[in-house]
N, CA, C and O atoms as CSV, one atom per row, in Angstrom:
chain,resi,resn,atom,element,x,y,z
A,1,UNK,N,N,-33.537,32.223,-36.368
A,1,UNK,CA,C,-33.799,33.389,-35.541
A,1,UNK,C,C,-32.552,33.704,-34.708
A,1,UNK,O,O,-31.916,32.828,-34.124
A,2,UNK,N,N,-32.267,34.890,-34.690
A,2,UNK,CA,C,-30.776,35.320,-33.466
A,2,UNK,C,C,-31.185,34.938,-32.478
A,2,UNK,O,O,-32.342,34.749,-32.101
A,3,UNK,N,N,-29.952,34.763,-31.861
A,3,UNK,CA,C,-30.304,34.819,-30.313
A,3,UNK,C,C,-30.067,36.028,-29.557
A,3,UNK,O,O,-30.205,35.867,-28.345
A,4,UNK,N,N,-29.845,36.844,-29.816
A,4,UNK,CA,C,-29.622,38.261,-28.994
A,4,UNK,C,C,-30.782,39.200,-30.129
A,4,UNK,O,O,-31.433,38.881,-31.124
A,5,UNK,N,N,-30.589,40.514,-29.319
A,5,UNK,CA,C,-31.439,41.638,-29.807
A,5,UNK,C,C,-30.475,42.323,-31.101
A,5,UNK,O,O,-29.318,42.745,-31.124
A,6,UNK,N,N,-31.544,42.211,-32.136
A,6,UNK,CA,C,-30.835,42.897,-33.553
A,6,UNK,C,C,-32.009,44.216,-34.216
A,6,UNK,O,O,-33.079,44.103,-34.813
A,7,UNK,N,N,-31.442,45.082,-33.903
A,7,UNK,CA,C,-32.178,46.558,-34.489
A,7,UNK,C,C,-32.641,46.378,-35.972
A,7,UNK,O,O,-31.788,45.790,-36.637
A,8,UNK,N,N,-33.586,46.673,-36.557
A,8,UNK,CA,C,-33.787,46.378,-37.446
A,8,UNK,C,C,-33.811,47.232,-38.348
A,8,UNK,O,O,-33.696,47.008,-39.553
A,9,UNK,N,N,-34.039,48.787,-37.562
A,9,UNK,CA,C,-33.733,49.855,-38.393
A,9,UNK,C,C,-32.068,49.896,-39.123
A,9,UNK,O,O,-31.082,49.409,-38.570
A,10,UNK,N,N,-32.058,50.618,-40.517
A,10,UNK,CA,C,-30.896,50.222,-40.787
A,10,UNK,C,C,-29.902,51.396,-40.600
A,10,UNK,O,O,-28.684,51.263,-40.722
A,11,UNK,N,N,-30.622,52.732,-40.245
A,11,UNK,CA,C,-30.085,53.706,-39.834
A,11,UNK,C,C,-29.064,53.587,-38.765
A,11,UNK,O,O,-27.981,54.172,-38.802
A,12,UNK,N,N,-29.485,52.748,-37.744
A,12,UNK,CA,C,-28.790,52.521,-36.210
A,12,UNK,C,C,-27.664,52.070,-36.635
A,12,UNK,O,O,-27.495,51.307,-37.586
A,13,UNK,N,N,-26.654,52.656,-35.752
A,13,UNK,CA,C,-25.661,52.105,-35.545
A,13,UNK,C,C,-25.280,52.162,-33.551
A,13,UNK,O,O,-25.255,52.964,-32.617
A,14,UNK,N,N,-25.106,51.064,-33.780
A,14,UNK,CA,C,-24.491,50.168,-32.398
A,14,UNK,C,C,-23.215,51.297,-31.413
A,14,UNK,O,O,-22.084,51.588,-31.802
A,15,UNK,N,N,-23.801,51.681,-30.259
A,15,UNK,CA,C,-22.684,52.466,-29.264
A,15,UNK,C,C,-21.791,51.749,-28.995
A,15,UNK,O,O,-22.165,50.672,-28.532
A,16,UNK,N,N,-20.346,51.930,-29.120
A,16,UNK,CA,C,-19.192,51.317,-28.519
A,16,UNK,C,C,-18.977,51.377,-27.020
A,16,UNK,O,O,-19.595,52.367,-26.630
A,17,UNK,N,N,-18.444,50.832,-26.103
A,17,UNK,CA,C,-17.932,51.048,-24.898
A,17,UNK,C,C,-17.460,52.577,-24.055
A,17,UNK,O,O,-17.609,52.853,-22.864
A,18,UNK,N,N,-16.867,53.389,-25.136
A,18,UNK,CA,C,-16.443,54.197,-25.097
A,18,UNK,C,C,-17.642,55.624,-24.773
A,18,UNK,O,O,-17.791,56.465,-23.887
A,19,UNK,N,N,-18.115,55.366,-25.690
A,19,UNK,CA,C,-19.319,56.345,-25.970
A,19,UNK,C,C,-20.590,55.861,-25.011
A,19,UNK,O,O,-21.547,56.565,-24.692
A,20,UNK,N,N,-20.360,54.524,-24.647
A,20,UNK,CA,C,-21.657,54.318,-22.940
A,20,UNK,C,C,-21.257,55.127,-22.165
A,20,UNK,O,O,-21.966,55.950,-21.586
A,21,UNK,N,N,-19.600,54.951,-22.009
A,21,UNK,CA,C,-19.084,55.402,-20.456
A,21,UNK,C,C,-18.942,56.900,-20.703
A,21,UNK,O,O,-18.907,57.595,-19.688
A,22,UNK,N,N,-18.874,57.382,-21.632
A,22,UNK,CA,C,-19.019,59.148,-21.882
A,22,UNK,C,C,-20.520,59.253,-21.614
A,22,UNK,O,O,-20.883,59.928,-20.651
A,23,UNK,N,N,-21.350,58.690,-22.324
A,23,UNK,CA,C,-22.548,59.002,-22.053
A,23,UNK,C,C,-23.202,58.879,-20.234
A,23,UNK,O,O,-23.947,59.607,-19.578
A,24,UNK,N,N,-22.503,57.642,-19.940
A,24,UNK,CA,C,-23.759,57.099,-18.383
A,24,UNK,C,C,-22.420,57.791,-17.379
A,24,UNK,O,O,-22.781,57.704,-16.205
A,25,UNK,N,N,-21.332,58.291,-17.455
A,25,UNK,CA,C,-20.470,58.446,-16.192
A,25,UNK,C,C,-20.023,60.261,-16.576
A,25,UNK,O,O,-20.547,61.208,-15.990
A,26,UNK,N,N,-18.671,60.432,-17.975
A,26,UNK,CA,C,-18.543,61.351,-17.600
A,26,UNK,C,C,-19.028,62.240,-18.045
A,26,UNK,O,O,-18.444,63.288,-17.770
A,27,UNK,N,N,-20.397,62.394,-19.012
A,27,UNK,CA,C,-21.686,63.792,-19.486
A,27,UNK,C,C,-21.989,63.624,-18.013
A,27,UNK,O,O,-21.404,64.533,-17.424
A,28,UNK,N,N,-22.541,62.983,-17.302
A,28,UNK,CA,C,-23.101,63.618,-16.076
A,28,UNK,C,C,-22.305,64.328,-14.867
A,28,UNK,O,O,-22.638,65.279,-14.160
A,29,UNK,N,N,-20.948,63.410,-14.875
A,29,UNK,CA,C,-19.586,64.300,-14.111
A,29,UNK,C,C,-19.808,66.162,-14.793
A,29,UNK,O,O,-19.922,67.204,-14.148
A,30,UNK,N,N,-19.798,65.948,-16.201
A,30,UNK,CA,C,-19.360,67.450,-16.469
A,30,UNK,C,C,-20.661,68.243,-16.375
A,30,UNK,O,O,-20.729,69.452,-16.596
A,31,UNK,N,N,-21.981,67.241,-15.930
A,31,UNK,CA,C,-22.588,68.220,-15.639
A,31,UNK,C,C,-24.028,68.717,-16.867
A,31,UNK,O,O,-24.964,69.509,-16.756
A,32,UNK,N,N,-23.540,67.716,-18.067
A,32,UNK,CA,C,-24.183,67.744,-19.073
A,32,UNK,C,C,-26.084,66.406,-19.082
A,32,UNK,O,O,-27.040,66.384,-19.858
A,33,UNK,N,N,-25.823,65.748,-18.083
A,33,UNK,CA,C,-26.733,65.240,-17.496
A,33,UNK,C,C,-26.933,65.328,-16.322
A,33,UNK,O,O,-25.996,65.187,-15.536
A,34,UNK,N,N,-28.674,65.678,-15.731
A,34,UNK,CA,C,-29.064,65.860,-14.447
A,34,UNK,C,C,-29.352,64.619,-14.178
A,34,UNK,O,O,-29.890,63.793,-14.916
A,35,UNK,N,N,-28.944,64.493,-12.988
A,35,UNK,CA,C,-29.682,63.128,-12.217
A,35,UNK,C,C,-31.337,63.127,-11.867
A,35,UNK,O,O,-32.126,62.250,-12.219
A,36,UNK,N,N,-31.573,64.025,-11.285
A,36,UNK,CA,C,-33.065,64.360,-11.057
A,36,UNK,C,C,-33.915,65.208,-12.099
A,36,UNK,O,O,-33.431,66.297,-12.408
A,37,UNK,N,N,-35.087,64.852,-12.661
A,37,UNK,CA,C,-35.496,66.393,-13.334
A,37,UNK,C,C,-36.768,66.760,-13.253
A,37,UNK,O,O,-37.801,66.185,-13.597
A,38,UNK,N,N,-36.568,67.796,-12.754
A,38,UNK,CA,C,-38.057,68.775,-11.917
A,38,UNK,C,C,-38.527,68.173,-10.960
A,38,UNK,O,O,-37.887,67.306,-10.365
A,39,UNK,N,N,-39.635,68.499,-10.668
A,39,UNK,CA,C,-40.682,68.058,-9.504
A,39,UNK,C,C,-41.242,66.877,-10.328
A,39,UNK,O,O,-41.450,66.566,-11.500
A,40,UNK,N,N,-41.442,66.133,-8.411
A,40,UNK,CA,C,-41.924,64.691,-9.224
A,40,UNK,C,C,-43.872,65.158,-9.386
A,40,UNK,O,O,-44.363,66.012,-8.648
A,41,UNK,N,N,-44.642,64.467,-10.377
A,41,UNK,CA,C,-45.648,64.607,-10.884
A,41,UNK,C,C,-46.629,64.812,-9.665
A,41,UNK,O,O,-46.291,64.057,-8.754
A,42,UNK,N,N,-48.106,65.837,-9.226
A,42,UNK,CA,C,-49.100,66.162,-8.638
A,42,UNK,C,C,-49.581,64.796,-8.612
A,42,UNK,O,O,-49.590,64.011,-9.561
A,43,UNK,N,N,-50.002,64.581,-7.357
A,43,UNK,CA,C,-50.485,63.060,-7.144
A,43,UNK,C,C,-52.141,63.250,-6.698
A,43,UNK,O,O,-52.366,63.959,-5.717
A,44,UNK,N,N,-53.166,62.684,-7.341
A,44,UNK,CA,C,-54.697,63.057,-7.229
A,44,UNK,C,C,-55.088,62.104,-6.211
A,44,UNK,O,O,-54.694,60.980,-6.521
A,45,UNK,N,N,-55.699,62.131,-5.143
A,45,UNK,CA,C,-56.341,61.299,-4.651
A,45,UNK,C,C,-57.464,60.376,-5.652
A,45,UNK,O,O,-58.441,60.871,-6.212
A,46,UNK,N,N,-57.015,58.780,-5.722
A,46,UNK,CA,C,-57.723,58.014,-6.647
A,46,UNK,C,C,-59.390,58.081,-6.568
A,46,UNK,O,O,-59.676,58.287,-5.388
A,47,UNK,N,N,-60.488,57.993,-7.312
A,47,UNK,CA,C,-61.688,57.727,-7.366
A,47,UNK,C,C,-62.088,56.483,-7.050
A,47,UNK,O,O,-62.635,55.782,-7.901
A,48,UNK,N,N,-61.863,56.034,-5.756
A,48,UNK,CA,C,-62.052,54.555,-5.931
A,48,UNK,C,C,-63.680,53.866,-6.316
A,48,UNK,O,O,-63.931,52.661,-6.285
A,49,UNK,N,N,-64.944,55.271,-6.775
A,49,UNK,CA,C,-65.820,54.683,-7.308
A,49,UNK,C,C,-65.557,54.489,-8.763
A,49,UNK,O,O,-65.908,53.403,-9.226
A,50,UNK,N,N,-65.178,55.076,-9.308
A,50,UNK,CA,C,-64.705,54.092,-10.472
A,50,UNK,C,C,-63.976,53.638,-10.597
A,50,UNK,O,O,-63.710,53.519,-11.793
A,51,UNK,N,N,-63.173,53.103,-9.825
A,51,UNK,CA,C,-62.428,51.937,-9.890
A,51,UNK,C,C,-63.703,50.773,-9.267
A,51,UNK,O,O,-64.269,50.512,-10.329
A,52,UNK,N,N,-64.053,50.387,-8.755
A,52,UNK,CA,C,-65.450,49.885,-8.280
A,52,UNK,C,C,-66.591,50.134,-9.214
A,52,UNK,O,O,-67.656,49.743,-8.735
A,53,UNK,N,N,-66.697,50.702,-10.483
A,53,UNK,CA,C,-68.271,51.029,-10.779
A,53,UNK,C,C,-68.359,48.983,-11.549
A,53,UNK,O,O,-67.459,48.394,-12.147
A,54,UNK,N,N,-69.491,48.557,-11.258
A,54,UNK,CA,C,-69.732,47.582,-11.768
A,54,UNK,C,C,-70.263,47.322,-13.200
A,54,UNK,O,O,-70.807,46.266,-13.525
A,55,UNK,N,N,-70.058,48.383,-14.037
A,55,UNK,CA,C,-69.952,48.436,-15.467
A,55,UNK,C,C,-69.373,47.110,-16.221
A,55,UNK,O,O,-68.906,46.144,-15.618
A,56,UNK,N,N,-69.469,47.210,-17.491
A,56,UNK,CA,C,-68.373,46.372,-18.180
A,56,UNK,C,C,-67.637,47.179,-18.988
A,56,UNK,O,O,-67.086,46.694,-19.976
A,57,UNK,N,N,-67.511,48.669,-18.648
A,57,UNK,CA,C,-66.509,49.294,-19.561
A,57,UNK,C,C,-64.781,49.441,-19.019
A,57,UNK,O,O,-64.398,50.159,-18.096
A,58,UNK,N,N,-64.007,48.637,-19.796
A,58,UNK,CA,C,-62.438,48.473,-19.114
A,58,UNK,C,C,-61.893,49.923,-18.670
A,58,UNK,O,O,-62.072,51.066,-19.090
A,59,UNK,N,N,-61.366,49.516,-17.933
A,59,UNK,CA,C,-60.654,51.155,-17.443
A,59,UNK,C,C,-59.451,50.787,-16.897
A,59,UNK,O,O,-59.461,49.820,-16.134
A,60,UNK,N,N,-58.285,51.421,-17.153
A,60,UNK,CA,C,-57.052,51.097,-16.338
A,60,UNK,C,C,-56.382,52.577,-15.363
A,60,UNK,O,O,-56.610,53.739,-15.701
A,61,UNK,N,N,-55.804,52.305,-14.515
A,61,UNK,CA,C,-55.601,53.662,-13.806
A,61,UNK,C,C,-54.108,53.412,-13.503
A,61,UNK,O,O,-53.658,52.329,-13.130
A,62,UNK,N,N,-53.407,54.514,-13.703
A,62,UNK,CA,C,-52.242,54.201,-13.183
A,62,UNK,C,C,-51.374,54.924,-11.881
A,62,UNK,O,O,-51.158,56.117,-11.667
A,63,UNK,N,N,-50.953,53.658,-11.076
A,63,UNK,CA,C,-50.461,53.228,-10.051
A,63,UNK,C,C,-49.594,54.323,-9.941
A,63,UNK,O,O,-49.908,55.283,-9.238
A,64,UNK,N,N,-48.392,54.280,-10.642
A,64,UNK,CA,C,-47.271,54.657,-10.669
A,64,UNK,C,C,-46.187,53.981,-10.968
A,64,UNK,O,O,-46.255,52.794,-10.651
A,65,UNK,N,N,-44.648,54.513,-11.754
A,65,UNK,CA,C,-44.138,53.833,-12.431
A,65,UNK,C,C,-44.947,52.775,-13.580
A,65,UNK,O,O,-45.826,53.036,-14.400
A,66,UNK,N,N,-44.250,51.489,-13.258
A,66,UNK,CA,C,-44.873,50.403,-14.351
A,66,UNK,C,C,-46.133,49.996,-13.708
A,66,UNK,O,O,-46.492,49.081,-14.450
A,67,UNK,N,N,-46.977,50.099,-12.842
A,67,UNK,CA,C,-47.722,49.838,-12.408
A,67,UNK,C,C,-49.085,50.123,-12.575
A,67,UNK,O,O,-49.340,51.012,-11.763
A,68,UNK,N,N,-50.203,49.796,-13.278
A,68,UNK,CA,C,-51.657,49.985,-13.690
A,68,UNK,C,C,-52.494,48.895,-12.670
A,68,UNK,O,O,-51.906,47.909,-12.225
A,69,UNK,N,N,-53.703,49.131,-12.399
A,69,UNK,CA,C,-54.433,48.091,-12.301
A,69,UNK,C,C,-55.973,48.541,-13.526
A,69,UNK,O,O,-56.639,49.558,-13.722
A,70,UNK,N,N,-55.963,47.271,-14.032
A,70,UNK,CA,C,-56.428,47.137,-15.170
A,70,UNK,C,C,-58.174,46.782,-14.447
A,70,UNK,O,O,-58.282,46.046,-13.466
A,71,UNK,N,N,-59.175,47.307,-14.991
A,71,UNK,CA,C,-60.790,46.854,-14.607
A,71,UNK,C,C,-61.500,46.647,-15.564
A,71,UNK,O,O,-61.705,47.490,-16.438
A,72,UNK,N,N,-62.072,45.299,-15.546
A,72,UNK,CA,C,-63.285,44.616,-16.408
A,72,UNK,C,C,-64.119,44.657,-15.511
A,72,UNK,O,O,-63.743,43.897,-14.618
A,73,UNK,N,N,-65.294,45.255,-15.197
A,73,UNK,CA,C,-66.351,45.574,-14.723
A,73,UNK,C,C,-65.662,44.988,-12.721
A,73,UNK,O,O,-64.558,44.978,-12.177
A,74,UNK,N,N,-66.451,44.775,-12.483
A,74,UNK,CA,C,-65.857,44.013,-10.987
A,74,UNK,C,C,-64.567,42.996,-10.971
A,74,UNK,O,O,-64.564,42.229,-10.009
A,75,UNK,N,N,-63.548,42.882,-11.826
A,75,UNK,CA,C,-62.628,42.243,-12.203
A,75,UNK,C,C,-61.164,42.617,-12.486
A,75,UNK,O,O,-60.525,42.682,-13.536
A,76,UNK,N,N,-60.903,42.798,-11.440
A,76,UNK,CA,C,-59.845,43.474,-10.913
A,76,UNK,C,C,-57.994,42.721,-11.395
A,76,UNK,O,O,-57.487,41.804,-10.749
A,77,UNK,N,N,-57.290,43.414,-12.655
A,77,UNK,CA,C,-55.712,42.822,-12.390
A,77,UNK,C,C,-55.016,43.695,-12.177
A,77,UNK,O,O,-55.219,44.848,-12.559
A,78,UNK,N,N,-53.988,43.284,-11.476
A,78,UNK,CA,C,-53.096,44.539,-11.021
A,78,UNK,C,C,-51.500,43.708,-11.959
A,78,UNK,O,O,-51.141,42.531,-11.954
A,79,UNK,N,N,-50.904,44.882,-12.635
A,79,UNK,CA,C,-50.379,45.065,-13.464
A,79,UNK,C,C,-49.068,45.848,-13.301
A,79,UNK,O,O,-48.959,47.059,-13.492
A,80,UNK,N,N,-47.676,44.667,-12.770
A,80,UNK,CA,C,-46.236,44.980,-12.652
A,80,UNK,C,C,-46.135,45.636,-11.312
A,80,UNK,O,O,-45.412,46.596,-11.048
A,81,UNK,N,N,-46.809,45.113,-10.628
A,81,UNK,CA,C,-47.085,46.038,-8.899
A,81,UNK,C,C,-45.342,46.350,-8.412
A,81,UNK,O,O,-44.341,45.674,-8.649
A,82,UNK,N,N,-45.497,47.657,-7.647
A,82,UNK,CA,C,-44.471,48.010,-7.796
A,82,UNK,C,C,-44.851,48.975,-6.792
A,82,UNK,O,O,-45.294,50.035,-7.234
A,83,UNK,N,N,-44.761,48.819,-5.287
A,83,UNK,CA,C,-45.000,49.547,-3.915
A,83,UNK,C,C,-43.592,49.285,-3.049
A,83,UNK,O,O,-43.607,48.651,-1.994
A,84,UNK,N,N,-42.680,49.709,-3.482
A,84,UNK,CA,C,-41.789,49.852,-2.531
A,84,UNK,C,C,-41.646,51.295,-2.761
A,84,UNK,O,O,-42.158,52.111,-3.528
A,85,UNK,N,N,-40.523,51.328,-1.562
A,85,UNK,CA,C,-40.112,53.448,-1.923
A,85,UNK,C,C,-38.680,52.730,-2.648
A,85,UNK,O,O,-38.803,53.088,-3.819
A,86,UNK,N,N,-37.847,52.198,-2.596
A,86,UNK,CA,C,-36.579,51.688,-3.347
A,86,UNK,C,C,-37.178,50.630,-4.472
A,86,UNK,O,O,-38.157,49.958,-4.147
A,87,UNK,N,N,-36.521,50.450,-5.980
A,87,UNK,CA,C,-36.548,49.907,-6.565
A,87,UNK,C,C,-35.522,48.875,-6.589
A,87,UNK,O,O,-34.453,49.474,-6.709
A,88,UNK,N,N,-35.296,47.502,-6.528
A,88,UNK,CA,C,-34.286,46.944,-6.029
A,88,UNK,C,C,-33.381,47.438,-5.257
A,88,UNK,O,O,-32.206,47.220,-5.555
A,89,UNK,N,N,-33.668,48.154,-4.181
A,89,UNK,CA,C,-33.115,48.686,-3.218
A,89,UNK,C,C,-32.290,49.586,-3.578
A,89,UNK,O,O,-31.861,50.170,-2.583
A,90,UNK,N,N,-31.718,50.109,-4.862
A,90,UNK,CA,C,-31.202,51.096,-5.076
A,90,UNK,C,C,-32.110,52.430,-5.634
A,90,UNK,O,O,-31.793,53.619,-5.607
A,91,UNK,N,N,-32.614,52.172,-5.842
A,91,UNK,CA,C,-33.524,53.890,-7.119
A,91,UNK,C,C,-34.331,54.062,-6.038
A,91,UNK,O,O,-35.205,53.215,-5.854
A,92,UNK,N,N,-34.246,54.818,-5.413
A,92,UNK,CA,C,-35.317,55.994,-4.617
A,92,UNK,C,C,-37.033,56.446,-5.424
A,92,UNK,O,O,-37.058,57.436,-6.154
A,93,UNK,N,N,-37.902,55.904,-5.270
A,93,UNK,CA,C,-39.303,56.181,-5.589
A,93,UNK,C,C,-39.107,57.986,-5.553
A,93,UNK,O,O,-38.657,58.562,-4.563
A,94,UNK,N,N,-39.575,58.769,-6.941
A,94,UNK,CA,C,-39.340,60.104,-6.304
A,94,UNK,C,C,-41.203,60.909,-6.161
A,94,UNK,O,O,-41.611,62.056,-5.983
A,95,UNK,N,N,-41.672,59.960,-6.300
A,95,UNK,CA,C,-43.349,59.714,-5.888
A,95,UNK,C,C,-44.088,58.583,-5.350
A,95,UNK,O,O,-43.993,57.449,-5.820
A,96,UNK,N,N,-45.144,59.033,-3.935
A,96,UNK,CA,C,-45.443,57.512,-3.453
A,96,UNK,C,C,-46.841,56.735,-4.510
A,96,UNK,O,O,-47.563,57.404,-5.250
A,97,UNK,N,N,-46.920,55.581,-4.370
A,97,UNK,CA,C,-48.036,55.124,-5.239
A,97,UNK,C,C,-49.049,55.997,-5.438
A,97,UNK,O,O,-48.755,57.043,-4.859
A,98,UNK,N,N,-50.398,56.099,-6.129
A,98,UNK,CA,C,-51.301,57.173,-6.506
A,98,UNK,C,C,-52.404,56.109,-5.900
A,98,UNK,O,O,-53.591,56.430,-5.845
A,99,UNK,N,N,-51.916,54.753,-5.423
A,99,UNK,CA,C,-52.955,53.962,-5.000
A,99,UNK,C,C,-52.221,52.736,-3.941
A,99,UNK,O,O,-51.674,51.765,-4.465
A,100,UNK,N,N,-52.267,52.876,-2.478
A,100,UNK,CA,C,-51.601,52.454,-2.051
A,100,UNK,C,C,-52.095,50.615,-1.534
A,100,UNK,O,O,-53.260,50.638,-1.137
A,101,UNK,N,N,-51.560,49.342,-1.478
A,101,UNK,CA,C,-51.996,48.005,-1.753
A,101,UNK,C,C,-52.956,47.859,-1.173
A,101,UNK,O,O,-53.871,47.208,-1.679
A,102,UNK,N,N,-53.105,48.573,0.444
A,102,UNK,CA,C,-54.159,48.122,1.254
A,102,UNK,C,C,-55.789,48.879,0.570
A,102,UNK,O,O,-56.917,48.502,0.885
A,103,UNK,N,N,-55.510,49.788,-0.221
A,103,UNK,CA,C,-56.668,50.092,-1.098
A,103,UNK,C,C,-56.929,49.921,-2.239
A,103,UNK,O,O,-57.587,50.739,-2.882
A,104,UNK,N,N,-56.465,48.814,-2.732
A,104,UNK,CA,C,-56.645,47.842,-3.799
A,104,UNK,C,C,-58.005,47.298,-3.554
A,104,UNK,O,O,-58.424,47.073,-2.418
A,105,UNK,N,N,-58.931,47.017,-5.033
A,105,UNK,CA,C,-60.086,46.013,-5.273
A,105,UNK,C,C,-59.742,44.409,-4.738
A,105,UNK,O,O,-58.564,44.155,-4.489
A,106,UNK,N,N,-60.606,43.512,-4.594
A,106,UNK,CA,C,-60.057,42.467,-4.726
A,106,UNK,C,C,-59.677,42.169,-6.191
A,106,UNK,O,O,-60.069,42.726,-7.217
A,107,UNK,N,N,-58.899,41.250,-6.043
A,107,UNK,CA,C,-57.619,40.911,-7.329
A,107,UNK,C,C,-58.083,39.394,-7.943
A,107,UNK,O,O,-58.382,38.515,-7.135
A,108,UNK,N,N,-58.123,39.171,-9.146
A,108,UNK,CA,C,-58.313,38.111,-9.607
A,108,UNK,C,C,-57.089,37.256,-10.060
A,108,UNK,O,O,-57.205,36.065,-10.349
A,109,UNK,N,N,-55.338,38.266,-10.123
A,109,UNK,CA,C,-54.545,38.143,-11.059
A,109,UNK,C,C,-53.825,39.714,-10.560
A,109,UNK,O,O,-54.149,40.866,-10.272
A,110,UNK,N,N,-52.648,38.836,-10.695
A,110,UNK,CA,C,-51.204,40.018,-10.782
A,110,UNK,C,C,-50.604,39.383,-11.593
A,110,UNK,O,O,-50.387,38.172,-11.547
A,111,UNK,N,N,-50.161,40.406,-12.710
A,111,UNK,CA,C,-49.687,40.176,-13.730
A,111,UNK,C,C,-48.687,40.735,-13.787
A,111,UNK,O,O,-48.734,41.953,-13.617
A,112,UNK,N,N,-47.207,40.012,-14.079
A,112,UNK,CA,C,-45.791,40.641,-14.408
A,112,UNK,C,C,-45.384,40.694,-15.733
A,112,UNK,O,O,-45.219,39.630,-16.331
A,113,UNK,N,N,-45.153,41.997,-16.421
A,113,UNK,CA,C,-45.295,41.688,-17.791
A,113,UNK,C,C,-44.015,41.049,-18.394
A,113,UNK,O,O,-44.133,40.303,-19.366
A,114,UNK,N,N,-42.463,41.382,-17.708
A,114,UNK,CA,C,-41.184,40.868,-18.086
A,114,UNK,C,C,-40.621,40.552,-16.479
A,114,UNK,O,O,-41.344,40.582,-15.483
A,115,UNK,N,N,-39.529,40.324,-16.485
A,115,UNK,CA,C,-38.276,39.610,-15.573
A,115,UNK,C,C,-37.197,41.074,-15.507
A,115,UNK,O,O,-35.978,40.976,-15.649
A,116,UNK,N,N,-37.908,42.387,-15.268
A,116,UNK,CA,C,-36.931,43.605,-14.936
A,116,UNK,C,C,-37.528,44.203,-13.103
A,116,UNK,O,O,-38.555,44.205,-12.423
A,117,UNK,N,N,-35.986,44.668,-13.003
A,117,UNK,CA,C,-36.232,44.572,-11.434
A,117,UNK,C,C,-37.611,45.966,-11.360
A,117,UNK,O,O,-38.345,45.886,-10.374
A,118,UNK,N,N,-37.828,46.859,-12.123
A,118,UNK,CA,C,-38.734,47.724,-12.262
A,118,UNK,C,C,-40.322,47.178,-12.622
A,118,UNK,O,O,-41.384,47.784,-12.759
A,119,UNK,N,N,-40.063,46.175,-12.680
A,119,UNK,CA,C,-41.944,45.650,-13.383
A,119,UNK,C,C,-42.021,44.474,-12.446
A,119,UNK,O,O,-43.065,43.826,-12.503
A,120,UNK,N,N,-41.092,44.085,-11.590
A,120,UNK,CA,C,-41.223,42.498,-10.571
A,120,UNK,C,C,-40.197,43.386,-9.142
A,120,UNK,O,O,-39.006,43.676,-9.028
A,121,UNK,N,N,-41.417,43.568,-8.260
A,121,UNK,CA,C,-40.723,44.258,-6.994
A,121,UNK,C,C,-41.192,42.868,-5.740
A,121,UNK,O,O,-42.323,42.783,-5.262
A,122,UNK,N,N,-40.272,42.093,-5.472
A,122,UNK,CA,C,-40.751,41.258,-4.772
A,122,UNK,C,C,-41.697,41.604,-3.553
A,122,UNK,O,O,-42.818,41.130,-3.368
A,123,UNK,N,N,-41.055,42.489,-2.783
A,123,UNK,CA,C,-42.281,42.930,-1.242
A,123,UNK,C,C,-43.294,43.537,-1.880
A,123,UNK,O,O,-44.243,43.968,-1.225
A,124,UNK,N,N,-43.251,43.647,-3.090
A,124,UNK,CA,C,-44.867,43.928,-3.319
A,124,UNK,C,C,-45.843,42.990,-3.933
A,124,UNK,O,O,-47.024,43.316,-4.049
């Protein structure tokens, strides 16, 4: 098995150095990438009776960003929690949670799905 990530499609071909730094520095210098785009998404005030209905039908709702909390009837996981307004202190939140911690179910389980600063926000 490799030890690094290998594409398996055989179409791909691999970006050089050259073509990152055109792409992530100077397309956006010239203007050919926006930093921001549009308005950030209408935010609904959550239903917290169904998030609460004591059913056994799963339901997941999402938080914002990587963030879901997942429901098995009264069985509450919360999923890549992610309540800061900065993302590792650099990325600006450009929407606040759709469900903020102190109105969270009780929790059986927080679940981090990988080791990226976007899915593991420590103060949260």
């Amino acid at each position: 098995m490799a030890r690094r990530y290998s594409n398996l499609n055989p179409q791909h071909r691999p970006h050089g150095a050259r073509a990152i730094l055109r792409w992530g520095v100077l397309d956006r210098l010239a203007g050919k990438r926006r930093g921001v785009v549009g308005e950030p998404a209408p935010r609904v005030e959550p239903d917290l009776s169904f998030i609460d209905a004591p059913d056994q039908v799963p339901r997941v709702t999402w938080i914002g960003h990587s963030s879901f909390l997942a429901s098995f009837g009264t069985c509450h996981v919360l999923l890549d929690p992610v309540f800061s307004d900065r993302i590792a202190s650099v990325i600006r939140r450009r929407c606040p949670p759709g469900l903020q911690p102190d109105r969270l179910p009780p929790l059986v389980a927080a679940l981090v799905t990988h080791c990226h600063y976007d899915h593991l926000d420590r103060p949260s």
